[in-house]
N, C-alpha and C positions, 0 to 999 in steps of 0.2 A: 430458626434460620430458614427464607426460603430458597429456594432454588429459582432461576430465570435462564430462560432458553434464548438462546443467541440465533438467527437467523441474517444472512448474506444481503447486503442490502444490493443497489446496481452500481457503487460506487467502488474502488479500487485505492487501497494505499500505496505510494511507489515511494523508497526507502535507495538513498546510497549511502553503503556500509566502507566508511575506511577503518579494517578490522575489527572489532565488537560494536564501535561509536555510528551513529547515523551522521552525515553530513551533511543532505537533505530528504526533506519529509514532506510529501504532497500527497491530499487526497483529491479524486474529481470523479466526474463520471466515468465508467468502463472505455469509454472509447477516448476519451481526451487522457486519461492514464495512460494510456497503451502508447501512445505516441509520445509522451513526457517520457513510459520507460522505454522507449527507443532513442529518445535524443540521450539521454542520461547515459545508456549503454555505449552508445557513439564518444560522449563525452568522457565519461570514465571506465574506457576498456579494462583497466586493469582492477577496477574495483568492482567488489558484489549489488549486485542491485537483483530488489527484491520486489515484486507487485499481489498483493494481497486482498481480500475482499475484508471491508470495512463492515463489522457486525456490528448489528444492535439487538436490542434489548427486543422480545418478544411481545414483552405486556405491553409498551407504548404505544 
């Protein structure tokens, strides 16, 4: 078994959570994220939204 190391790319996942389920899922670059999870947060106040860095694989 090997092991591989995950490193943060410049991209962002932004995720709207209605209770465990995603209801939408977008990845983009950092700065076009940021603004998707602003409109989203506007869009579903009452729902969790979530923006996250998109890892990949070190060896590639």
């Amino acid at each position: 078994m090997t092991e591989t190391l995950e490193t943060p790319t410049t991209h962002r996942r932004v995720r709207v959570w209605f209770g465990a389920h995603p209801i939408a899922d977008h990845t983009a670059m950092a700065e076009q994220a940021g603004q998707y999870e602003e409109a989203m947060r506007r869009r579903f106040a009452s729902l969790r939204v979530t923006s996250e860095p998109v890892l990949v694989d070190a060896e590639r």
